[in-house]
Every structure is written in structure tokens, then in C-alpha cells.
C-alpha positions as CSV (number, residue, x, y, z in Angstrom):
1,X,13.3,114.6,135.8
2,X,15.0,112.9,132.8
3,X,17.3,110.2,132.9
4,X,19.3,108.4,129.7
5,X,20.4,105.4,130.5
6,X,23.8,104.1,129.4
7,X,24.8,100.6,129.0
8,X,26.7,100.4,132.3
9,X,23.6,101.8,134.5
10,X,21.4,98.6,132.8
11,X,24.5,96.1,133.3
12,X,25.2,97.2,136.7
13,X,21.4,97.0,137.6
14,X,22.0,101.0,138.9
15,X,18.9,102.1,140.6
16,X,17.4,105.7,141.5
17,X,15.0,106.1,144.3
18,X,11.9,108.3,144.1
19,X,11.4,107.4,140.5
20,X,7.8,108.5,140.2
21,X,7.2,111.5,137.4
22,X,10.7,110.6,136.3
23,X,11.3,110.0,132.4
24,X,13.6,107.4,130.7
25,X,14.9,107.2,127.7
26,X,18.3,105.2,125.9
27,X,19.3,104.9,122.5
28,X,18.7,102.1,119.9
29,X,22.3,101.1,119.8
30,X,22.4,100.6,123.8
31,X,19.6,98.3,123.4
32,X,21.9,96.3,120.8
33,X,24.5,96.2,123.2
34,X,22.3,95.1,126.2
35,X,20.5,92.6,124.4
36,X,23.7,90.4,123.7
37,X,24.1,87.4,126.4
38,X,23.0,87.3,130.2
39,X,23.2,91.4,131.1
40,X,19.3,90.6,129.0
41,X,18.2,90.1,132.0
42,X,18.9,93.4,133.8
43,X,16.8,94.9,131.1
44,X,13.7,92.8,132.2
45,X,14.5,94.1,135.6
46,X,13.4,97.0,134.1
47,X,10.7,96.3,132.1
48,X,8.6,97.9,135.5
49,X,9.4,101.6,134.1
50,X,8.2,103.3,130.4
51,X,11.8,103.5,128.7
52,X,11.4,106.0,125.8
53,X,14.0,105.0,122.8
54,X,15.0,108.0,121.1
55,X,17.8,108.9,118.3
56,X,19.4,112.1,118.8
57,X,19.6,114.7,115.9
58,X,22.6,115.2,114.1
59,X,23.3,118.9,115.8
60,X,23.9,117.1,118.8
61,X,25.7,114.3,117.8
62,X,28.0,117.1,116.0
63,X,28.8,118.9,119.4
64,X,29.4,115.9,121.5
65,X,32.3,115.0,118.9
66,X,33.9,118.2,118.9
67,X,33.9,118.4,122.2
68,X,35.2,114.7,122.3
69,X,38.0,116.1,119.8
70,X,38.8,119.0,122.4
71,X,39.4,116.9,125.5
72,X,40.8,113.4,123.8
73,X,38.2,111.5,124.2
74,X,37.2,110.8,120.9
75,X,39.0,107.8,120.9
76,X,37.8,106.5,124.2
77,X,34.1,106.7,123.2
78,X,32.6,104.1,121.5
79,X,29.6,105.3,118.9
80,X,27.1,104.6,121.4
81,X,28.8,106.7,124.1
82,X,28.5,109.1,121.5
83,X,24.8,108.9,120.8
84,X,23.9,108.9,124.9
85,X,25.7,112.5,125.6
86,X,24.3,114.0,122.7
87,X,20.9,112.4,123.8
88,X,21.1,113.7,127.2
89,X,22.5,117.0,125.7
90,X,19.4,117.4,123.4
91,X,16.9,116.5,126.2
92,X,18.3,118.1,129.5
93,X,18.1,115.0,130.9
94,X,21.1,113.2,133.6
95,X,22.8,110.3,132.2
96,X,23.2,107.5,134.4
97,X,26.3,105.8,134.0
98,X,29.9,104.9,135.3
99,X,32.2,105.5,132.1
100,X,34.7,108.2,132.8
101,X,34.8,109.2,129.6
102,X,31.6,109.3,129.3
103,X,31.6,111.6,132.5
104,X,34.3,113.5,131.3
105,X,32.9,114.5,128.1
106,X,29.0,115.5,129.9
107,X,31.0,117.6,132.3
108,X,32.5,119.5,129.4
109,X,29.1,119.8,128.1
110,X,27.2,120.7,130.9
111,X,25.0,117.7,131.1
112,X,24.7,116.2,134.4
113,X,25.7,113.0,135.1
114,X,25.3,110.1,137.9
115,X,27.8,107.4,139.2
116,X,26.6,104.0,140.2
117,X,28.3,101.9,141.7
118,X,31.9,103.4,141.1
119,X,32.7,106.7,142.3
120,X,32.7,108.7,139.4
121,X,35.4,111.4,137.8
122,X,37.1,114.0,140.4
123,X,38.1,116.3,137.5
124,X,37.9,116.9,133.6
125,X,40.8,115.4,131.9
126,X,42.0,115.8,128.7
127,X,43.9,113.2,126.5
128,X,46.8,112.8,124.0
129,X,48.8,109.8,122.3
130,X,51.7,108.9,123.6
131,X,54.1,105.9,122.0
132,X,55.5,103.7,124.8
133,X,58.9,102.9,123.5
134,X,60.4,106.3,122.4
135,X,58.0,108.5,124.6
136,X,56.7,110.7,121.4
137,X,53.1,112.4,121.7
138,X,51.1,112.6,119.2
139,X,48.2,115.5,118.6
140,X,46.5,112.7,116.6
141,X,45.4,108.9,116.6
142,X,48.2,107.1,114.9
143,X,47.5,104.9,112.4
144,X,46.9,101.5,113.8
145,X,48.1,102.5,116.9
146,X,51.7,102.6,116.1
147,X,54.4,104.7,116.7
148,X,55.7,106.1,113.1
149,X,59.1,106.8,114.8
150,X,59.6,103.3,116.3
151,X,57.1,101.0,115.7
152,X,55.8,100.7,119.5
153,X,51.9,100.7,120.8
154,X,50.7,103.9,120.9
155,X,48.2,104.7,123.5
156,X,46.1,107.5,125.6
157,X,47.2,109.5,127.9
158,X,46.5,112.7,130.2
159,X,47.9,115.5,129.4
């Protein structure tokens, strides 16, 4: 069994029983993110189990996006996100986290996925913009995250 770790699995300290023969890996940039202030130590809770640190190819990272494009998300994952799904679309492998978009996207995708310690998504959801004083949507990701018909905060939305 493989498992990539997300940020949110190492923060929340998620655990998986019956981890003998199992392989881990995470990315490079979810090590950046972990290593900043006190979630450090969750990662030397860790440091009991071989995590493998592994970039995914550019194929992969490709697919994710356009996938990310299809259902909204692309604005709700951050680059790392990104670089997890297409790692755990590259390997096979479950991604352990609790990020709904995250889950969203990997459910698209096929890749499996595990929920820690919220519940995890019910269904895929895709997303739009939507400007909160006039009510226009938008197909794409206004500039700076204003309206261009009245000025208001533009944000995402289910379609």
C-alpha cells in the first residue's frame, strides 16, 4: 500500500493502523510547509516510518491542473496541493489528507483518498466566481478578485 502525505495528515498527527509493508512518500514543498513553527514536531512523530520525498513529473502535474480547471478548483489549491494529487496520481498511492479540495479534485481523478479527523467530501463539486454585490458569475478568476461591473469581492462558489 502507498500513502502520500499531505500537509494536513502531518499537522493533524493522522495515523493509519496496520502500517507494516506500507510505503510513504510527500513532496518537497510539504516538507517546506511543515517545517515552519511548532506542527515540526508532528514530523518527528514521524520520524519512526521511511518517508520517501519524491517530485512528480510534469505529465502529472499537467493533468491534475486541467482537471483543477474543469471542476474550479484551481483556485482553491495551493501549488503544493497540486504537486500531492499528481504525486499520488503518478504512484497509485492514497493521499491522506482532510482538504476538500484536495478530495474533490483526487475523486475526479480517480485517486483514492483518506479523511482524518474531519469527515471528508460527500460529493464532487464544481466551482465558479461569483461577485457578492451585483451577483455576476464569472467563468474566470477576476483580476484581483474584483468585480469589473461593480467593484465588489469576488469569490468561489458551487455551481
Amino acid at each position: 500500500m502507498i500513502y502520500i502525505l499531505d500537509s494536513t495528515a502531518i499537522r493533524s498527527g493522522m495515523q493509519v493502523s496496520g502500517s507494516e509493508g506500507v510505503e510513504w512518500y510527500t513532496t518537497p514543498s510539504v516538507l517546506e510547509e511543515i517545517r515552519k513553527g511548532k506542527v515540526a514536531e508532528n514530523l518527528e512523530l514521524l520520524a519512526g516510518i521511511s518517508i520517501t520525498v519524491k517530485r512528480p513529473g510534469l505529465d502529472s502535474l499537467d493533468s491534475v491542473r486541467k482537471i483543477a480547471e474543469k471542476t474550479g478548483d484551481v483556485g482553491r489549491l495551493s501549488p503544493t496541493d497540486v504537486k500531492i494529487l499528481a504525486l499520488a496520481l503518478e504512484l497509485g498511492g492514497t493521499i491522506l489528507t482532510d482538504d476538500y479540495s484536495i478530495q474533490n479534485v483526487a475523486k475526479v481523478l480517480g485517486v483514492e483518498y483518506m479523511a482524518g479527523t474531519e469527515k471528508g467530501i460527500s460529493e464532487v463539486y464544481e466551482w465558479t466566481w461569483r461577485c457578492r454585490g451585483c451577483g455576476r458569475y464569472f467563468d474566470d478568476k477576476p483580476a484581483g478578485l474584483e468585480c469589473s461591473v461593480c467593484g465588489s469581492e469576488v469569490r468561489t462558489v458551487r455551481k
